[in-house]
N, C-alpha and C positions, 0 to 999 in steps of 0.2 A: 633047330636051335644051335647057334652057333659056342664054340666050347670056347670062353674068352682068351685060356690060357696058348689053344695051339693057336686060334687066332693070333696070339701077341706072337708066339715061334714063327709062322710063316713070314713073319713081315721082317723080325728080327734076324732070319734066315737070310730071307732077300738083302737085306739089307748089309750083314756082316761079308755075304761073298758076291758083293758087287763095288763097285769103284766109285760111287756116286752118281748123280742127276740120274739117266732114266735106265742104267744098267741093271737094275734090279725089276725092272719090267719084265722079262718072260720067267724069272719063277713065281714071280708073284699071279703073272696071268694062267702061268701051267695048276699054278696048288688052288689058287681061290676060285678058278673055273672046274677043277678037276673035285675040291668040295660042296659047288654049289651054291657057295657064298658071293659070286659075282657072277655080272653078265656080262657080253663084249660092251656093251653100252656104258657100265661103269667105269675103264678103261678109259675109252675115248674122251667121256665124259670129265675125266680124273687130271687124264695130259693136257687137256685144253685148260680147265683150270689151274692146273701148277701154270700153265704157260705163261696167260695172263697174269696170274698174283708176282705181286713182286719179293725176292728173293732167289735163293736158290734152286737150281731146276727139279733137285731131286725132294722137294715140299710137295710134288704130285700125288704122294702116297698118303699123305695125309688126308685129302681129299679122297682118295681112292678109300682109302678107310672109313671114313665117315659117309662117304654113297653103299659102300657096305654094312656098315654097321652101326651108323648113325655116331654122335657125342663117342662112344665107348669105345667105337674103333676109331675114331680120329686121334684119342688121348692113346691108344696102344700102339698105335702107326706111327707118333709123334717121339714115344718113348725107345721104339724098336730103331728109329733113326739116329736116336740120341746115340744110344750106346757105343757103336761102331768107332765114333770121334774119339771118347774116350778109351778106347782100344786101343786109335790110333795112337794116340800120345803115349801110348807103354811103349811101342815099338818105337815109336821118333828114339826116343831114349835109349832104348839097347841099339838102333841103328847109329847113333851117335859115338858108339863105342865099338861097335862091331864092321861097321859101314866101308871100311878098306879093305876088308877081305874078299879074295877071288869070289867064293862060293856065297856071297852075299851080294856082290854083283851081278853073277847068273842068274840067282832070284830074281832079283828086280829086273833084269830081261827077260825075265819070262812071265811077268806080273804084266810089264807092259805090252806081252803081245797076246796076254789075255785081255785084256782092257779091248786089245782090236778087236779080238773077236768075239766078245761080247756085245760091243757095240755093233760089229756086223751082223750079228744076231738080231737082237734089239731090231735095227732097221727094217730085215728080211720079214720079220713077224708083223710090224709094225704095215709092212707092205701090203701083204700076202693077206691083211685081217681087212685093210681101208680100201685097196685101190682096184674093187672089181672091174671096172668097166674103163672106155676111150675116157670118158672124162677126168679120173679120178687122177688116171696116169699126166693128163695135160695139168693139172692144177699142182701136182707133186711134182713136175718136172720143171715150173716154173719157177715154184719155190727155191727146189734145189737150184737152180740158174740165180735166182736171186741172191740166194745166203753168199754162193760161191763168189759173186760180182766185189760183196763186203762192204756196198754202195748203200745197202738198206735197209735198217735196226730191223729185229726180229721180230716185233710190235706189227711193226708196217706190213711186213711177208706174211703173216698171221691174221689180221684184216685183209689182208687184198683175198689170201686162198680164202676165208669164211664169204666174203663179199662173191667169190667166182662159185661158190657152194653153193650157195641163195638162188643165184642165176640159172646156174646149169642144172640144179637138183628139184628147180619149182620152189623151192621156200620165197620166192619174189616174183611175182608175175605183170606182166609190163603189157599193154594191149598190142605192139608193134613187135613183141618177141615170136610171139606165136606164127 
């Protein structure tokens, strides 16, 4: 039985010391695998849907909540998201007034080179969990080629890898493949 209250904390957690879209993917993957309350499956399942839906990237947890927890955790995942913005807007404020000092500029140097390596995080896990095998590496590789080109909406790169998954994984069988 899932306890709704820490349930609503891990997401709120994720949520407060991450930077937006999928930065708050390894503590959410480390706490809700490490209670039980998820599987790798609800994950993948979670990213692909924020992918697809339209909005902001980081709506993926809303979906992750509700493959967790049905109705109950979408609305605590939805609310755990909320908060943080309005957070944000206390600090815009005292940044507004504070925002020319040295020692407030260091910060924000050192926010943003958490942000990297967060997201190099994010990526490495993100790797290390999907891309077992020679194929998984050619489909990730190509993508990466492609986003990097700037030639192809992210729609299009996200069809074509699902389409090469089909192919190569058996979810499509062709009588002239074999």
């Amino acid at each position: 039985m899932k306890n709704p209250l820490l349930y609503f904390w891990l997401f709120l957690k994720a949520s407060l010391f991450s930077t937006g879209g999928f930065s708050n993917f390894l503590s959410l993957h480390q706490d809700l695998l490490a209670s039980h309350w998820a599987e790798e499956s609800d994950f993948s399942q979670a990213l692909v849907i924020g992918q697809l839906s339209p909005g902001p990237n980081g709506l993926w947890v809303i979906a992750l909540g509700y493959l967790t927890y049905g109705y109950l955790g979408a609305a605590l995942a939805l609310l755990a998201i909320m908060i943080p913005p309005f957070v944000a807007l206390i600090w815009e404020g005292l940044y507004q007034r504070l925002g020319g000092l040295r020692w407030v500029e260091a910060l924000m140097r050192g926010v943003s080179l958490a942000v990297v390596g967060i997201t190099v995080g994010n990526t490495w896990t993100i790797i290390g969990h999907s891309a077992s095998d020679w194929r998984a590496w050619i489909i990730g590789a190509a993508a990466c080629l492609l986003a990097l080109s700037r030639r192809v909406h992210v729609f299009v790169i996200l069809l074509l890898a699902a389409g090469a998954g089909l192919l190569l994984y058996g979810g499509l069988t062709f009588p002239w493949w074999h």
